[in-house]
C-alpha positions in Angstrom: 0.0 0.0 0.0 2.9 2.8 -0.5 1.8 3.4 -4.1 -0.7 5.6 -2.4 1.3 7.4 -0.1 4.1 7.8 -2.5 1.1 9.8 -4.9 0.1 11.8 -2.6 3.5 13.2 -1.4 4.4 13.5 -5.3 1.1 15.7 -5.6 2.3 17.8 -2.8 5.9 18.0 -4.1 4.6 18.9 -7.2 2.8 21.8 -6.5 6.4 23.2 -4.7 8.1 23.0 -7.8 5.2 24.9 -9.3 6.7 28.3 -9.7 10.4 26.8 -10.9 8.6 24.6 -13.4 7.0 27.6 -14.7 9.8 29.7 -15.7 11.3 26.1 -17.1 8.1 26.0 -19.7 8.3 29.2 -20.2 11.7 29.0 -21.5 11.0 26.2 -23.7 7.7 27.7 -25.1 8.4 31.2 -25.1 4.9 32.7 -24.4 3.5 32.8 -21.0 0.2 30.9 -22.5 1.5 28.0 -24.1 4.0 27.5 -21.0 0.7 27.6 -19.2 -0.8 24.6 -21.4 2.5 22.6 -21.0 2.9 22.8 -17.2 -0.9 21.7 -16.8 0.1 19.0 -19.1 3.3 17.8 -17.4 1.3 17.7 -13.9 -1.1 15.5 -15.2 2.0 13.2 -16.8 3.8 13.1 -14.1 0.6 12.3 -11.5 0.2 9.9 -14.4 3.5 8.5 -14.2 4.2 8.8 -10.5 4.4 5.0 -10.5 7.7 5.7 -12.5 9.5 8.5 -9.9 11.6 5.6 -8.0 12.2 8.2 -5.2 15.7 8.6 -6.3 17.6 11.4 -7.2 15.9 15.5 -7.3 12.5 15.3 -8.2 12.3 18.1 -10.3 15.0 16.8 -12.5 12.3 13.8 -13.5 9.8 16.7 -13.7 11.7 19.1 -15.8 13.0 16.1 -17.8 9.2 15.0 -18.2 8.6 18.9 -19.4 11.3 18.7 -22.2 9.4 15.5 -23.4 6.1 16.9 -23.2 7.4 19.9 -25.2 8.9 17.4 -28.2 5.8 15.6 -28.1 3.8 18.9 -28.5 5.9 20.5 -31.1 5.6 17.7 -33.3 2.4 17.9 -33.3 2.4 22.2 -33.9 3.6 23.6 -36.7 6.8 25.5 -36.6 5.7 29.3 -36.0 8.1 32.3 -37.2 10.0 33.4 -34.2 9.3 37.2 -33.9 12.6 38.9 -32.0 13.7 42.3 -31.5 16.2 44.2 -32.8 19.6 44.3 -30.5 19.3 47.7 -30.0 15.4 47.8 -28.3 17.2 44.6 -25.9 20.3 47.1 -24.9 17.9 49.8 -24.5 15.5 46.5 -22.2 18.6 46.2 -20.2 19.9 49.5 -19.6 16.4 50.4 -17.7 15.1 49.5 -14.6 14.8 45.6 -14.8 11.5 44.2 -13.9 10.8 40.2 -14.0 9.0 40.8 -17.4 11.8 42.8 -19.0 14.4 39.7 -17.6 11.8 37.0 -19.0 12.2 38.4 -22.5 15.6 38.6 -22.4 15.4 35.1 -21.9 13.3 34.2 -24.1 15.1 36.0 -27.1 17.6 33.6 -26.8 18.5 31.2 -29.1 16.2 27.7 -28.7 17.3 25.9 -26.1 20.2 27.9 -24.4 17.8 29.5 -22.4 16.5 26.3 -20.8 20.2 25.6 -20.3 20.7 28.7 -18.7 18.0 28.6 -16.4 18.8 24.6 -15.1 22.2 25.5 -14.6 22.3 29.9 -13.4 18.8 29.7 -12.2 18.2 26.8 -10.9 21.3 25.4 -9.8 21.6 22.2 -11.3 24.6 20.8 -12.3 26.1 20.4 -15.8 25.4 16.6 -16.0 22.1 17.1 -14.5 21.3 20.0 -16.6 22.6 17.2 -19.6 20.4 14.5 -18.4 17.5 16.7 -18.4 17.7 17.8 -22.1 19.0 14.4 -23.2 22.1 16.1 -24.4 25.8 15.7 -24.0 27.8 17.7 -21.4 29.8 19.4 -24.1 26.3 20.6 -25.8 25.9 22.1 -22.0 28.9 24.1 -21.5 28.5 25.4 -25.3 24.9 26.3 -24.4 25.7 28.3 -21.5 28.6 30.1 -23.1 26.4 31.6 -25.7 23.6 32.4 -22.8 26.6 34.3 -20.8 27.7 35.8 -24.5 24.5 36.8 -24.7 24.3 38.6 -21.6 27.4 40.0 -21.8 26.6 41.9 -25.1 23.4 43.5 -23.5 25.3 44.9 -20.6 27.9 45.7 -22.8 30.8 44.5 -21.0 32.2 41.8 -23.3 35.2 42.9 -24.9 33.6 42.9 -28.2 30.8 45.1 -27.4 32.7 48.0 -25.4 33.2 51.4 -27.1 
């Protein structure tokens, strides 16, 4: 009789990681309302799958992992979309002002696709490089490459890479 108990404390360990699996979709979708849709979708997947979580290892590594998968699954079934981004200078101009969490979520999102999931596992979130790997089903190398553009990226907006001061 643990399948139960194991449920219910996956339910209540799921609504913790809430707000950190938001910003995870939201990087991976882009828009606030389709990261909506997909973390609806992954709580019902992984309440659906809690048979699978062993009890091993950081549950929201299964869950974000579960996200990626539930993304995959539901762009194959979209069609690609034409990715509207802004120019460089309206971003520079973005990060020179005062920076509010909307302002910070765009300059995420504007990233190129999947280096901002990257960046959030790994300076967000705090996971590590292989765990940041195993969640994105990716090498390690694709990781530190991913995360050097993200900190490129940055760097240009602030304007303190080499390359970008005057």
């Amino acid at each position: 009789m643990r399948q139960p108990a194991t449920t219910i404390d996956l339910r209540r360990d799921l609504v913790g990681l809430l707000p950190r699996l938001r910003r995870f979709a939201i990087t991976l979708a882009g828009e606030v309302a389709v990261a909506d849709e997909l973390v609806q979708a992954v709580c019902q997947r992984a309440i659906a799958k809690g048979h699978q979580w062993s009890g091993e290892g950081r549950l929201e590594s299964w869950i974000y992992t579960l996200a990626r998968q539930q993304w995959a699954d539901d762009n194959r079934k979209r069609k690609p979309k034409a990715s509207v981004r802004g120019n460089v200078t309206d971003i520079r101009e973005a990060a020179s002002a005062a920076v509010d969490p909307d302002t910070i979520h765009h300059m995420i999102s504007d990233m190129p696709d999947g280096v901002s999931s990257m960046f959030l596992l790994v300076d967000v979130e705090g996971h590590s490089y292989q765990q940041a790997a195993d969640i994105m089903g990716i090498p390690v190398a694709n990781v530190v490459s991913q995360l050097a553009t993200a900190r490129l990226h940055f760097a240009g907006l602030a304007g303190t890479h080499p390359i970008h001061r005057y």
